[in-house]
MDAnalysis code that builds the backbone (N, CA, C; Angstrom):
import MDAnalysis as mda
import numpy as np

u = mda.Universe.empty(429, n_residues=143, atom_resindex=np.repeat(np.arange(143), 3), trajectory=True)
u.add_TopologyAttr("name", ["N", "CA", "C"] * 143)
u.add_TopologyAttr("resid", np.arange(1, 144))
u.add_TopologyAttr("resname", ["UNK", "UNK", "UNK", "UNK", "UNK", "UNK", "UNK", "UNK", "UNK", "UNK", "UNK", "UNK", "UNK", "UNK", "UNK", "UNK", "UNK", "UNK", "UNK", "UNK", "UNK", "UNK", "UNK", "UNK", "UNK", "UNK", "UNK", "UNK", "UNK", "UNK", "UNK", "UNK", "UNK", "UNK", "UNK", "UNK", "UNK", "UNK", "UNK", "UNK", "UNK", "UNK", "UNK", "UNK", "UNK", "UNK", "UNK", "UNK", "UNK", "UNK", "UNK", "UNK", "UNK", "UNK", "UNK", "UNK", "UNK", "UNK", "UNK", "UNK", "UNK", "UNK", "UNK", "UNK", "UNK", "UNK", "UNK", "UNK", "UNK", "UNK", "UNK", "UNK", "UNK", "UNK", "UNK", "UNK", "UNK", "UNK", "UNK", "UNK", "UNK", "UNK", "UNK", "UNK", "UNK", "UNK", "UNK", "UNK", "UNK", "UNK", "UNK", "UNK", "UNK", "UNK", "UNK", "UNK", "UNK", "UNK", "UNK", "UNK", "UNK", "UNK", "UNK", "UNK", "UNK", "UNK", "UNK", "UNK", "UNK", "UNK", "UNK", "UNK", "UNK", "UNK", "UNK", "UNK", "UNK", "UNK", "UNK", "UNK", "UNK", "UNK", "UNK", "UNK", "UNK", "UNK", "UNK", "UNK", "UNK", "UNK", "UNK", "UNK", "UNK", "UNK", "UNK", "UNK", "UNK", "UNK", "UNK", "UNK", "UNK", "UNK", "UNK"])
u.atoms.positions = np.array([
    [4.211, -19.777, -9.956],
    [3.097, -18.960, -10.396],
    [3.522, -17.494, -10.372],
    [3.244, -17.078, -11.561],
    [3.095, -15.515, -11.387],
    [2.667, -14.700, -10.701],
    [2.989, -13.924, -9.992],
    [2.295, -12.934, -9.064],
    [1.632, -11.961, -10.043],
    [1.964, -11.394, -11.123],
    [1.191, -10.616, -11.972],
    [0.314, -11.468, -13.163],
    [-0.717, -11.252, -13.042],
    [-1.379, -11.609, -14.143],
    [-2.027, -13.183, -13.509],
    [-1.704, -13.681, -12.350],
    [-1.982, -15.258, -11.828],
    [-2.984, -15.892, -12.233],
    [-2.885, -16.777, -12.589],
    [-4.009, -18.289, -12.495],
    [-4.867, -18.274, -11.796],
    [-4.527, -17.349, -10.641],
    [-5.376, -17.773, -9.385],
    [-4.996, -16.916, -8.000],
    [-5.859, -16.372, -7.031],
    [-5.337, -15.712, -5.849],
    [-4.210, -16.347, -5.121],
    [-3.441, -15.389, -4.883],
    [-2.004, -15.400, -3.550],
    [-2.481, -15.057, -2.584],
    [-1.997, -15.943, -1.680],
    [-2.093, -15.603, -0.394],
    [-1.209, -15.038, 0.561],
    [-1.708, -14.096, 0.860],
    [-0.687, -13.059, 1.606],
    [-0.520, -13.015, 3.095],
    [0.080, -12.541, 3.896],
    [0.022, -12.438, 5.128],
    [0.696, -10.634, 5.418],
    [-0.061, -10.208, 6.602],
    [0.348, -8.630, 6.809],
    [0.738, -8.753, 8.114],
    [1.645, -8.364, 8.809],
    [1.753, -8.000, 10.120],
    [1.554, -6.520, 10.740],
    [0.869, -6.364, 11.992],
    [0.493, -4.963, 12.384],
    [1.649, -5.173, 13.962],
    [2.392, -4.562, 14.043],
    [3.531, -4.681, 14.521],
    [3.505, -3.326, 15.364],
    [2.567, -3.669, 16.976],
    [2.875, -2.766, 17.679],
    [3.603, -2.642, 18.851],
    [4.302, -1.217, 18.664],
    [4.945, -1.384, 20.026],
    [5.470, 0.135, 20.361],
    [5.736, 0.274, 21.866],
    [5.551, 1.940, 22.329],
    [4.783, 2.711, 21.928],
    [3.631, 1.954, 21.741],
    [2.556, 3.093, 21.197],
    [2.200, 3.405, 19.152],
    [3.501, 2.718, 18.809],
    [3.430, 3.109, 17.394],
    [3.224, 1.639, 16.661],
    [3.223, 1.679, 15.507],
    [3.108, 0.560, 14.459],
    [4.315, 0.789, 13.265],
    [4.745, -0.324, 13.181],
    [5.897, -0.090, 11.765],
    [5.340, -0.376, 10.903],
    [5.548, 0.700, 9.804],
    [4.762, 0.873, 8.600],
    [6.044, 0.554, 7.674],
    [5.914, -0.449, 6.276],
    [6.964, -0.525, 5.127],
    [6.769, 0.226, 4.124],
    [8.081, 0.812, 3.144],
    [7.577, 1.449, 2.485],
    [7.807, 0.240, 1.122],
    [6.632, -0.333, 0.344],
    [6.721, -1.529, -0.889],
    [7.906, -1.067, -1.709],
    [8.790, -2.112, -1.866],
    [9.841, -1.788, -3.235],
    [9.336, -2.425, -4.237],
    [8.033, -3.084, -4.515],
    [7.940, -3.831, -5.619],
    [6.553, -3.559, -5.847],
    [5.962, -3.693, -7.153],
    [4.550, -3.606, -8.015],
    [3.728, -5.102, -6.668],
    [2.656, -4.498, -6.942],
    [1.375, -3.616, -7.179],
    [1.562, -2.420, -6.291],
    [2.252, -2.334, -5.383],
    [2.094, -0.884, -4.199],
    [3.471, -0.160, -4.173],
    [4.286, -0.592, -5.151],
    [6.007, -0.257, -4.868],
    [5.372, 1.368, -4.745],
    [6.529, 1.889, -3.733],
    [6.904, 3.315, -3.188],
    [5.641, 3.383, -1.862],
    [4.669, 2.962, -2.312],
    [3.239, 3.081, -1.356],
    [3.515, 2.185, 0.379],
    [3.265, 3.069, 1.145],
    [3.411, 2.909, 3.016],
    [2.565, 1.521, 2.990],
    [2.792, 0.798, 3.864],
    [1.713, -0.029, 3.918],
    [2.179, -0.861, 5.209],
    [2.299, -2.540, 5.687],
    [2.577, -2.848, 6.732],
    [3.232, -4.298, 6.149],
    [4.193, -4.451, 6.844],
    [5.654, -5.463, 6.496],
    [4.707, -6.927, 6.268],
    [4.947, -7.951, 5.179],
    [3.777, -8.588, 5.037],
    [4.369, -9.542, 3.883],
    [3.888, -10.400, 3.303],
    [4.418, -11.271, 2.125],
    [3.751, -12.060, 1.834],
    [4.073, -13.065, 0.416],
    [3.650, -13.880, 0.371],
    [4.080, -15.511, 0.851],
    [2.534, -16.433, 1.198],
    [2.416, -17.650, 1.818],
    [3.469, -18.595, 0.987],
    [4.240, -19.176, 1.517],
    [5.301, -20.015, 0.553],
    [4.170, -21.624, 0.692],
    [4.346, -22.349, 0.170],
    [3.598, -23.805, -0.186],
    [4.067, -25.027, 1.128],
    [3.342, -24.893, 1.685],
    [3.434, -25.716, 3.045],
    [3.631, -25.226, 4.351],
    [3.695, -23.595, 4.297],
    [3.771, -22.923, 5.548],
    [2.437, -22.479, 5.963],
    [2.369, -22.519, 7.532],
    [1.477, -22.251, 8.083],
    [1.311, -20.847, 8.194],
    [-0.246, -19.998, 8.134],
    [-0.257, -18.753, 7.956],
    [1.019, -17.719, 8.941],
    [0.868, -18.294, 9.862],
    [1.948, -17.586, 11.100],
    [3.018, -17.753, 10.924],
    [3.268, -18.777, 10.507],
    [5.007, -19.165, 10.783],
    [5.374, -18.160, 8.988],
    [4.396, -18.246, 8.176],
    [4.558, -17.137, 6.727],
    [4.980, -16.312, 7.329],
    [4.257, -15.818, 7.944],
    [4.764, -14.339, 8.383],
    [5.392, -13.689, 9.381],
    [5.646, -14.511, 9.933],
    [7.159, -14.321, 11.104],
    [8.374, -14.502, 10.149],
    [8.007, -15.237, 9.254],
    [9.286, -15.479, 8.368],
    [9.649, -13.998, 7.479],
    [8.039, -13.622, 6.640],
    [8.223, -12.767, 5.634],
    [8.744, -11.362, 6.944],
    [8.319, -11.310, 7.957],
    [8.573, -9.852, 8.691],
    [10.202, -10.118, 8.791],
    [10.807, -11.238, 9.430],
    [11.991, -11.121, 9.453],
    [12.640, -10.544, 8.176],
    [12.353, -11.311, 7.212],
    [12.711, -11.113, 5.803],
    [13.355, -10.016, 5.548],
    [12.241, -9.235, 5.536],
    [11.694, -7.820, 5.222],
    [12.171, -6.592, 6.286],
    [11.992, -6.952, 7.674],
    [12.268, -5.640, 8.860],
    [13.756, -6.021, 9.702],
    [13.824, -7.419, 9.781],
    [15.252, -7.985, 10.520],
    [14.702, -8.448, 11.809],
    [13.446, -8.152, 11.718],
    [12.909, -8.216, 13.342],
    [12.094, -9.825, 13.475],
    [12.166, -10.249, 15.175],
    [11.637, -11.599, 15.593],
    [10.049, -10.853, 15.908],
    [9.181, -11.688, 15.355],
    [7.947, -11.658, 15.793],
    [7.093, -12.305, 16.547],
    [6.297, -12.192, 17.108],
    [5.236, -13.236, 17.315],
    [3.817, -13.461, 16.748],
    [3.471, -14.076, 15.304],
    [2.115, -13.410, 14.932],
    [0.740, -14.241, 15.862],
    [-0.068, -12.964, 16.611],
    [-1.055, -13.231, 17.469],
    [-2.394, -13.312, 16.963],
    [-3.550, -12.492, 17.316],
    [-4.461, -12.336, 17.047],
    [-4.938, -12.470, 15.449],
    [-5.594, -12.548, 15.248],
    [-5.911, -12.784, 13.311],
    [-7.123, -11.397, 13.381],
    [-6.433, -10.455, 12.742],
    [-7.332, -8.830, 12.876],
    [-8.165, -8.812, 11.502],
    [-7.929, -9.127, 10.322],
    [-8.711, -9.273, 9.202],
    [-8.400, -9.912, 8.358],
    [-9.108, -10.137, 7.339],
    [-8.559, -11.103, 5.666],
    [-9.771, -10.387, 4.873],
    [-9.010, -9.938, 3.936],
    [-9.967, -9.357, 2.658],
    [-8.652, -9.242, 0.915],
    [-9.672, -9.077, 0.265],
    [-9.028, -8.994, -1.200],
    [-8.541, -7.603, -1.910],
    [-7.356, -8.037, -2.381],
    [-6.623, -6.870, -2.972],
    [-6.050, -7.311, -4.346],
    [-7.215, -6.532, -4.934],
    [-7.597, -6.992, -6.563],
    [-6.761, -5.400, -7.377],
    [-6.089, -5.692, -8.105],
    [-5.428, -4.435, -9.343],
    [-6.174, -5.296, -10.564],
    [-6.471, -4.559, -11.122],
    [-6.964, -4.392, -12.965],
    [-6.006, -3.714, -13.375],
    [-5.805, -3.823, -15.204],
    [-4.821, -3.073, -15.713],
    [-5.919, -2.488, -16.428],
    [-5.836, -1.470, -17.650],
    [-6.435, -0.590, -18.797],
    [-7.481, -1.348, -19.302],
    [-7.302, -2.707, -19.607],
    [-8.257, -3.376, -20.572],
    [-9.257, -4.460, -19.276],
    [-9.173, -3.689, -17.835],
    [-9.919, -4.561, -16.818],
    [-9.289, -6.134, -16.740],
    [-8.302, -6.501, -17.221],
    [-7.670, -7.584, -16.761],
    [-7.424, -7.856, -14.931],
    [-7.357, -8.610, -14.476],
    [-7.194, -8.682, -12.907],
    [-5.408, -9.209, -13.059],
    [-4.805, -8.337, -12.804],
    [-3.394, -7.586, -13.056],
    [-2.365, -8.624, -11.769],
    [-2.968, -8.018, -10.363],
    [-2.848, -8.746, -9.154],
    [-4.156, -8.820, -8.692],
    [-4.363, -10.580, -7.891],
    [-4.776, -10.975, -7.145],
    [-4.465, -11.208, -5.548],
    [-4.651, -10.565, -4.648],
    [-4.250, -11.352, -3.256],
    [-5.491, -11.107, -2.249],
    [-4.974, -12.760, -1.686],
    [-5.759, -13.212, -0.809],
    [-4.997, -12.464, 0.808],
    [-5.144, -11.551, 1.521],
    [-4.291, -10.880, 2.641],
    [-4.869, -11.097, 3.796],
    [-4.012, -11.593, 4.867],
    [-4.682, -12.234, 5.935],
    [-3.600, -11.462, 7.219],
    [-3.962, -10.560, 7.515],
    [-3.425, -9.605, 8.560],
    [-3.701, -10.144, 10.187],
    [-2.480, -10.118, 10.787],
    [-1.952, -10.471, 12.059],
    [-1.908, -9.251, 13.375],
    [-2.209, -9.080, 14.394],
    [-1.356, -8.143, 14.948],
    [0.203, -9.460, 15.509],
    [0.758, -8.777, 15.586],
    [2.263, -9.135, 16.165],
    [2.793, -8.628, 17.002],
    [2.868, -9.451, 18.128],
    [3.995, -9.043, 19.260],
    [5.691, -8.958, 19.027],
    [6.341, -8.337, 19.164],
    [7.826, -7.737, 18.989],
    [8.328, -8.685, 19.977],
    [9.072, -9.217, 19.172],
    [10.673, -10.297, 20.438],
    [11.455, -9.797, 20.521],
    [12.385, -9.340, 19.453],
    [13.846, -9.183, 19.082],
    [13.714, -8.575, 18.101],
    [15.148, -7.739, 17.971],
    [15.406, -7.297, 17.090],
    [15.853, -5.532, 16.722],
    [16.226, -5.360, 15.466],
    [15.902, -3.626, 15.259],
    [15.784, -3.563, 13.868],
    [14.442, -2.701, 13.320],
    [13.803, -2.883, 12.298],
    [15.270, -2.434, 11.243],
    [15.279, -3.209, 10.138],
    [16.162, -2.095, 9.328],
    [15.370, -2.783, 7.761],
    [15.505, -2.161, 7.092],
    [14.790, -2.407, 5.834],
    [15.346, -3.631, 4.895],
    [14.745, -4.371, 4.532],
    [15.630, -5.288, 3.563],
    [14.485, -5.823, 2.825],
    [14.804, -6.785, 1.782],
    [13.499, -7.931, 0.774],
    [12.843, -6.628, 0.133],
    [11.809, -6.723, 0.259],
    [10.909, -6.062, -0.576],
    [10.534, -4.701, -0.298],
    [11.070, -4.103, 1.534],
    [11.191, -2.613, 1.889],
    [12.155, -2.297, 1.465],
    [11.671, -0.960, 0.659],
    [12.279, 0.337, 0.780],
    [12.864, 1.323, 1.916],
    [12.070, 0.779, 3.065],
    [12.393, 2.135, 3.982],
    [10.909, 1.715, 5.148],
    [11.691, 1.829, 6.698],
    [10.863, 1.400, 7.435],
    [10.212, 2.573, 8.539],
    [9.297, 2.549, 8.922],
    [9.030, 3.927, 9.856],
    [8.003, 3.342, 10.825],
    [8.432, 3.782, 12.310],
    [7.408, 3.487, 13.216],
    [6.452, 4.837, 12.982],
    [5.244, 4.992, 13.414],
    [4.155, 6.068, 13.342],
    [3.345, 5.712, 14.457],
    [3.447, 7.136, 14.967],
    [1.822, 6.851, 16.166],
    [0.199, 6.984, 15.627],
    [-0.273, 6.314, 16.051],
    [-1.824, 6.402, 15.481],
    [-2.339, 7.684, 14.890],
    [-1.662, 9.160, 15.229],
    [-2.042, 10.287, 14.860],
    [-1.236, 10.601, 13.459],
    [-0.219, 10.104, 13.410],
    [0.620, 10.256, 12.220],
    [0.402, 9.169, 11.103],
    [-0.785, 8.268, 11.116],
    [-1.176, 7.603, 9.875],
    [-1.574, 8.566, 8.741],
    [-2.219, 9.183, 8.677],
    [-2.788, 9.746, 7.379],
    [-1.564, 10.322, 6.572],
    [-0.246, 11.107, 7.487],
    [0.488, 11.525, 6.459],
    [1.341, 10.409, 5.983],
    [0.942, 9.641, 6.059],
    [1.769, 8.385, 5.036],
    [1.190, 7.830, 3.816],
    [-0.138, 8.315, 3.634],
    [-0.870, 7.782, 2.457],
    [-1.428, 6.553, 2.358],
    [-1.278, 6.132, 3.530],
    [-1.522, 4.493, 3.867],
    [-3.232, 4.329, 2.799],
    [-3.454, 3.209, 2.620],
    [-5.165, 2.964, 1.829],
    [-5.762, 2.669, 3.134],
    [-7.213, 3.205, 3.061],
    [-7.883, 3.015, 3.744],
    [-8.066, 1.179, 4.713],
    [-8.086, 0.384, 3.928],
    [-8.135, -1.109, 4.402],
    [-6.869, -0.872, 5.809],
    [-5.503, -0.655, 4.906],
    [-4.866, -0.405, 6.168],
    [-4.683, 0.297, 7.200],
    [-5.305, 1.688, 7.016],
    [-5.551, 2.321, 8.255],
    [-6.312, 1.440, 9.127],
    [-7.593, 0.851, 8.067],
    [-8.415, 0.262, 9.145],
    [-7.870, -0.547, 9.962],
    [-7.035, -1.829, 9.299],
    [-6.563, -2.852, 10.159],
    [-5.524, -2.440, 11.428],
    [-5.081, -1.225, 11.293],
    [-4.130, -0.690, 12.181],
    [-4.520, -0.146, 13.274],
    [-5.893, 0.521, 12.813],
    [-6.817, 1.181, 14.191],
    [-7.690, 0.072, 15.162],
    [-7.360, -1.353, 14.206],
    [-8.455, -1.923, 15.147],
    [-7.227, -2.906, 16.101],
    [-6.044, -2.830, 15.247],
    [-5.158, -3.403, 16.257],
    [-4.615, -2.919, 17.490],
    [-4.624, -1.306, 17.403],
    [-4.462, -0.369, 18.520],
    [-5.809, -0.230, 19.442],
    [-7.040, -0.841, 18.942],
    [-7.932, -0.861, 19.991],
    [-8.189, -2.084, 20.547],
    [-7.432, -3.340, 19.876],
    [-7.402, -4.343, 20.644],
    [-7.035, -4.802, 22.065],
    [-5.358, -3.850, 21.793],
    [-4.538, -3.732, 22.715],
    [-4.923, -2.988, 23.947],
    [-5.731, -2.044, 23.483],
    [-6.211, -1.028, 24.249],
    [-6.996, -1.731, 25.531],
    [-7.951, -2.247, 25.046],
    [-9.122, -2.845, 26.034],
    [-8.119, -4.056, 27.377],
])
């Protein structure tokens, strides 16, 4: 199936990947968000379980072992093109993640990886959805 233009919603998985205080943010190498900050994440392959998706896609993507924990949100991330076509569909089902192993280095679908402390979100341009999911994973931890 096409990821552009689909039959039908993808299902995605996001990881919120904290640790020393910060979160690793990816920078997308590929359409719908290529160049745009966002959080290391992929799509569900056909018979994988949401978690084990995305321990896989973070390795993929950061080099790093995860653990995906808590289930922090799931909502839709719809693109239209000019003529209102629904361009991309995804179904995104965001994790926080505990850190095993590893050291982030960029690969798959990042461009470029950056830890950020909760005060340094906005200068990344992050979209609002993901700030959100990031602030509520840092207040999870918190309590």
């Amino acid at each position: 199936m096409s990821r552009q233009y689909p039959s039908q919603p993808i299902v995605g998985v996001g990881a919120v990947i904290l640790h020393q205080g910060r979160v690793l943010l990816a920078r997308r190498g590929n359409p719908p968000l290529a160049g745009e900050w966002s959080i290391p994440g992929g799509k569900l392959e056909v018979g994988e379980k949401l978690r084990e998706g995305l321990e896989r896609e973070v390795c993929e993507e950061t080099g790093l072992e995860v653990e995906a924990a808590e289930l922090l949100d799931v909502f839709d991330s719809i693109f239209t093109d000019a003529e209102g076509r629904t361009e991309y569909h995804y179904v995104l089902v965001d994790f926080l993640c505990h850190l095993r192993a590893g050291v982030a280095v960029a690969a798959s679908d990042a461009s470029q990886l950056a830890w950020a402390t909760p005060d340094e979100l906005d200068s990344y341009g992050l979209r609002p959805a993901t700030i959100g999911v990031i602030r509520k994973a840092f207040a999870l931890i918190a309590r």
